[in-house]
N, C-alpha and C positions, 0 to 999 in steps of 0.2 A: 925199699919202697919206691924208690926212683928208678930204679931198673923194670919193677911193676907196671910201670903209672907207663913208661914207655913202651913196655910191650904191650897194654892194652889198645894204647894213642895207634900204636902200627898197625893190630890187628882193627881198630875201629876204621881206621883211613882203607885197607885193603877192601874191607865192607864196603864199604861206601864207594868206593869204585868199582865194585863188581856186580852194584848195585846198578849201578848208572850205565855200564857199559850190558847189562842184561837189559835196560830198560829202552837203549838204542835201538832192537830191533822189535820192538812194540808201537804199536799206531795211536797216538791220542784219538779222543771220540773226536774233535774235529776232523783228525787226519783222515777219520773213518768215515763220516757226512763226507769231505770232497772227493775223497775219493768213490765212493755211493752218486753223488752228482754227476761228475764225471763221464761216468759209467753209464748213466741213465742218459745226458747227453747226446753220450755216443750212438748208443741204440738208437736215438730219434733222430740223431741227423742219417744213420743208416736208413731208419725205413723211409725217412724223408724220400733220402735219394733214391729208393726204390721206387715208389711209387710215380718220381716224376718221372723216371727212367722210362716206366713202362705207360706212361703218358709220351711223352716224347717217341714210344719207339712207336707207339700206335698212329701219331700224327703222320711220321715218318714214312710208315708201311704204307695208310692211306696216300699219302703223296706219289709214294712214289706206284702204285697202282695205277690210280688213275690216268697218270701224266702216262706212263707205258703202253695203256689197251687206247686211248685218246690217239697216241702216235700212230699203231697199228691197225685203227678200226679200218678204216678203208681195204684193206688185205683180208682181213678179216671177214671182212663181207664178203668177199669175193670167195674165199675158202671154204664159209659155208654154204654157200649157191653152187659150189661143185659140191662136195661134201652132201648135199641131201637129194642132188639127182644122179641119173646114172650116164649122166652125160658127161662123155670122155674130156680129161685135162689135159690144158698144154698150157707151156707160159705166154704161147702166142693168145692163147683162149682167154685165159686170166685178163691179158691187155686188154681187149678186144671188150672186154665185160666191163673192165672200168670205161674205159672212154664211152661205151654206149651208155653208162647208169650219168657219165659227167654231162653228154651232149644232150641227154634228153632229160634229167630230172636237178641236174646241174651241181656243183663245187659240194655244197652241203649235205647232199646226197647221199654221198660217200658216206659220211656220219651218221648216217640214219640210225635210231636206236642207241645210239653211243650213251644217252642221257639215262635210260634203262641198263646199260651196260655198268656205268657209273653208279646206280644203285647196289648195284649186286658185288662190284668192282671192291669198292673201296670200304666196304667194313669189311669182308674176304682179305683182303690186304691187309688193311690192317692189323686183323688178329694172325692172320698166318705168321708176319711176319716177326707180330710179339711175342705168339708161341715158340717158332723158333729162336728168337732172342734168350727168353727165359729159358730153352731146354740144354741151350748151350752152356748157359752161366749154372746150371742143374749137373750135367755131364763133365762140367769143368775145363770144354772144349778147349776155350781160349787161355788156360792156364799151362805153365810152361810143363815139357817133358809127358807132354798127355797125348794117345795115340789120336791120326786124322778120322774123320766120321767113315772113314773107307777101311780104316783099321778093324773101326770097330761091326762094320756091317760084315766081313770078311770073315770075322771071327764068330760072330752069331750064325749067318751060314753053316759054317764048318761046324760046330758045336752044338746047334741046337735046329737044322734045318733051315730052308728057303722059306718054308711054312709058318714057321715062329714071326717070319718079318709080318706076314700076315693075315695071323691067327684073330676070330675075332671080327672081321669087317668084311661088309657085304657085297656082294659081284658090283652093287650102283659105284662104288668108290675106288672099283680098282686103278680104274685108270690114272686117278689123282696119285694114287700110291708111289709107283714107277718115274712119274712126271716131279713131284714134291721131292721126295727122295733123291733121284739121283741130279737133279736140278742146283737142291739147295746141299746138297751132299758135295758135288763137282764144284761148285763154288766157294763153299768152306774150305775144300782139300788144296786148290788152287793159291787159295792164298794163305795158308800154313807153308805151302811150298816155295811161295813170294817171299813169306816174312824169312823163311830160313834159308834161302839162296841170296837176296839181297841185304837183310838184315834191317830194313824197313818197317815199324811198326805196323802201319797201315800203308796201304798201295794207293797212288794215285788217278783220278778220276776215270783217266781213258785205261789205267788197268784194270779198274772195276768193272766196266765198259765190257773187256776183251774176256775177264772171267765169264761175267754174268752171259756175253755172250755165247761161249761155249758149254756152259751149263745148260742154255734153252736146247740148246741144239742139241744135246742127248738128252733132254728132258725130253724135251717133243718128240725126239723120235722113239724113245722107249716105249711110250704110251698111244700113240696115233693109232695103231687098230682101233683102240677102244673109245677113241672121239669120233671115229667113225662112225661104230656101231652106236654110241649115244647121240651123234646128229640124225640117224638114218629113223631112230626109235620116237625122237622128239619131235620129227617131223612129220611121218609116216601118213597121219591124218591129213595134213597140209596140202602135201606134192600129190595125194589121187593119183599115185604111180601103180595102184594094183596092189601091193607089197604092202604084207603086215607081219610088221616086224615088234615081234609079243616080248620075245626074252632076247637078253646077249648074246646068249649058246647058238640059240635058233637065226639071229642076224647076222654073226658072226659067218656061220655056214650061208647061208643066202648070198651074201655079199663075196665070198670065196667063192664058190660054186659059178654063179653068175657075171660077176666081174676080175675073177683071178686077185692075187697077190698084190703086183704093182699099180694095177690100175682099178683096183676096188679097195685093199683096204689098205694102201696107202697113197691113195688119189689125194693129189694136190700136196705130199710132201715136201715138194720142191720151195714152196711156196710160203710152208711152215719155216721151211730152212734161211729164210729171209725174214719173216715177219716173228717169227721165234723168239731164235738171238737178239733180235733188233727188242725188242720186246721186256725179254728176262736181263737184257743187259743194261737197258733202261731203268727197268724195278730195281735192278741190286745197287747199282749205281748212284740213282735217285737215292736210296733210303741210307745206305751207308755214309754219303756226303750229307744229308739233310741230318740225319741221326748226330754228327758228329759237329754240324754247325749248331746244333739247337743244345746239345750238352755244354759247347762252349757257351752256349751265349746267356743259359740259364747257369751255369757255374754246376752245372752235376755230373759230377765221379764214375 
């Protein structure tokens, strides 16, 4: 009977710790509420941060818009006053055109319309900017071992046509197309090239500067035919030159035929190739140093 009584006592004890040891990987219903809080937590300081994210980056985009066509307005005017007549450019010409708008209508002059310009400027900015923000964090741009936006434009080409870039949108936007793309395109690839040649998070102001700079600059010249032909169409009634310029196709031709290649539809180039860069190197500059103080300064991820 004692020999009984202990082999029951053994197998009752093996129970009971097998019991216990099954019951280690089971969550009490509290354990189950925190971790359910937790959870729910997480999510909200996620969208939290989303949201201010895309607050921030829209302050940022506007900021840095504005502060960029403000720097350039003055060139700008000048650009478009050759740009809608058919009066031959030079950069002696250009000069020649500010100092007469400075002597006779004076300092402020230069700015004229900049305050119109700033309408249209800075919600364009803004959301451009947040659009591309958001399609990168979508695309997974900036996460690590993922190919540059040149990779992937490279390979859409090759696989699926020039036409796929785009299918879909109409002759008024092409120009934006060319200009957007390889702009914000040269500027992304520049500095995956930064971060993986120096090992630098992020590049420093005047490298931002140097990117953004060379981004406008094949930006602007990829698409300049076609801000040609969009000053020449928006003007047309204005200048009383004769010339009615109906469609793209038909100005396109007009302005070739009539003023050749260099000095019709890319009149005043030289001029973009200063006020451009100076321009797009400002905007990228601007937004990515402002983007990065304003995340510091509200504490968002």
């Amino acid at each position: 009977m004692g020999r009984g009584y202990l082999n029951l006592k053994l197998r009752g004890g093996l129970s009971t710790e097998e019991d216990e040891s099954t019951n280690e990987g089971l969550l009490t219903k509290e354990q189950v509420v925190t971790t359910e809080s937790q959870t729910e937590a997480e999510h909200a300081s996620i969208h939290r941060n989303n949201r201010q994210n895309v607050v921030i980056t829209l302050a940022s985009g506007a900021m840095a818009g504005a502060l960029a066509k403000t720097t350039i307005a003055p060139l700008d005017r000048t650009k478009i006053f050759f740009q809608a007549t058919q009066q031959r450019y030079s950069a002696g010409k250009a000069i020649e055109f500010l100092i007469a708008r400075y002597n006779k209508e004076g300092l402020l002059s230069l700015w004229r319309g900049n305050s119109a310009t700033m309408a249209r400027i800075i919600p364009y900015a803004a959301v451009q900017f947040t659009a591309h923000d958001q399609w990168k964090k979508v695309l997974k741009i900036d996460q690590p071992n993922q190919k540059t936006p040149s990779w992937v434009f490279i390979k859409i080409w090759k696989n699926e046509g020039p036409m796929t870039l785009y299918r879909g949108l109409t002759p008024t936007i092409l120009g934006v197309i060319p200009y957007a793309g390889t702009s914000f395109g040269t500027y992304e690839t520049l500095k995956f090239y930064h971060k993986e040649n120096t090992k630098r998070e992020t590049p420093n102001p005047l490298e931002r500067m140097m990117f953004g700079a060379i981004a406008g600059l094949l930006g602007q010249s990829s698409s300049y035919p076609l801000d040609i032909v969009r000053r020449r169409m928006q003007t047309a009634s204005v200048t009383n030159n004769g010339h009615n310029y109906k469609t793209i196709w038909s100005t396109l031709l007009k302005v070739y035929r009539e003023e050749g290649i260099i000095h019709g539809l890319y009149k005043g180039l030289s001029l973009n190739w200063v006020k451009g860069p100076l321009a797009v190197g400002i905007s990228f500059a601007t937004f990515d140093t402002m983007k990065q103080f304003l995340e510091q300064f509200f504490g968002v991820r």
